[in-house]
N, C-alpha and C positions, 0 to 999 in steps of 0.2 A: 283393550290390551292390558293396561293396570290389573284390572280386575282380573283377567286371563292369570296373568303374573303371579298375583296373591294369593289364589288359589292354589296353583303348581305348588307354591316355597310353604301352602298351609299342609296339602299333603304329603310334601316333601319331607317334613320336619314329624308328621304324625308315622310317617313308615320310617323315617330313621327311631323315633322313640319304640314302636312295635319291634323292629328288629332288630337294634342297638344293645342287648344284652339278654339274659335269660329270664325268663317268665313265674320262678321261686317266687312270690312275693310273700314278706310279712301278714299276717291278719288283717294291720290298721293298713296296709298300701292295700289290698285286696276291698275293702272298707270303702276306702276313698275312692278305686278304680268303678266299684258297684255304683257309690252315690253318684258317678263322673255319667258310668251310662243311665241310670234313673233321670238325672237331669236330662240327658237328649233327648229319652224318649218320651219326658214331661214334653220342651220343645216343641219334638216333634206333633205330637196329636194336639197341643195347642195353637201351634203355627197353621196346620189345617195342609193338606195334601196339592190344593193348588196353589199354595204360596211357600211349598219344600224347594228349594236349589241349594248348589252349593256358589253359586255367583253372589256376592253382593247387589248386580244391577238388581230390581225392582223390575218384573216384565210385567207388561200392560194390564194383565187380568188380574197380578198381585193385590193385598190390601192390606193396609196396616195392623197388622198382628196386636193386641191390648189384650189378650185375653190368658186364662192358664199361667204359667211360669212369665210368660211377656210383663203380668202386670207389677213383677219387683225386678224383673233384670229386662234390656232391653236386647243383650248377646249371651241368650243360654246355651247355643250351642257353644258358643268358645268358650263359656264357663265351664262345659261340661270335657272338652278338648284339654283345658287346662291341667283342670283336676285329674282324669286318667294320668296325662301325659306325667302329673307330677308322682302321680301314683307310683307309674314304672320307675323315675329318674331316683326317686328319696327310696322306694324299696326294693329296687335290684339295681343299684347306683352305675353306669359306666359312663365315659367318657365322652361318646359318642349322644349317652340319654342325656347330660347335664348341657352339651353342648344344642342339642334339637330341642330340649325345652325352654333353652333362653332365645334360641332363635325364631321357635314356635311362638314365645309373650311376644315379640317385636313382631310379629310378622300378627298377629292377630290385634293390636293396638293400631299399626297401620292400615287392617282392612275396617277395621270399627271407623277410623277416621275418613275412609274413603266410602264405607256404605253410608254412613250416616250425612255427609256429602249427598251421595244419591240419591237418598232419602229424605232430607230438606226441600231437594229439587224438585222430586214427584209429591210431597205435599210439603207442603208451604206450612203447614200447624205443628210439624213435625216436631222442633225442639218444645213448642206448650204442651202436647199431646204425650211429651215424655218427661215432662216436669216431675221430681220426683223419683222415676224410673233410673234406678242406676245403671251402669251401663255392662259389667262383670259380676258385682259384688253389690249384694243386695245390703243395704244401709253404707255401703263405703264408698266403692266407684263403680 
């Protein structure tokens, strides 16, 4: 149910930034929005095709991702969600984008704290295994 939850208010917050004001963007937001999808699709083909969802749970056949982008961030894809999102809010600024991308960081800090939750539980080495590994921002958090 949580995790149901999280999900909803993550793509809730990503289609109000999509269409929360016009698509004009400066150079450096276009810049940023490009490096935002480069990082997913890093993610993606690191993460490997049978451990893609958008659930935080971990299902049976998953395995712990260390490989590609995994091995300096531990949540590329929200790093990558971020960076768009901030792309549109700081280079076609509205009301609506400033408001979904503060709601978007909260709502994505919340599901890192609940995957990682889940991810303790189905292994147990999880925080050693990510020693290191930050968890947004490679050398910061």
């Amino acid at each position: 149910m949580k995790s149901g939850l999280l999900v909803l208010a993550q793509f809730t917050c990503i289609a109000l930034l999509v269409f929360g004001g016009e698509w004009l963007l400066p150079w450096w937001a276009l810049l940023l929005f490009a490096a935002g999808v480069l990082i997913l699709i890093w993610a993606t083909v690191s993460l490997g095709a049978s451990n893609l969802t958008v659930m935080p749970d971990p299902r049976a056949s998953n395995s712990l991702s260390v490989r590609g982008i995994y091995r300096f961030v531990r949540h590329p894809m929200y790093t990558a969600v971020l960076l768009c999102g901030a792309s549109l809010a700081f280079g076609a600024p509205s009301n609506s984008r400033w408001a979904a991308l503060g709601a978007c960081l909260v709502v994505l800090l919340l599901k890192i704290r609940h995957e990682e939750a889940l991810l303790t539980a189905r292994y147990p080495d999880y925080h050693e295994r990510m020693r290191g590994v930050k968890r947004l921002l490679p050398f910061i958090w």
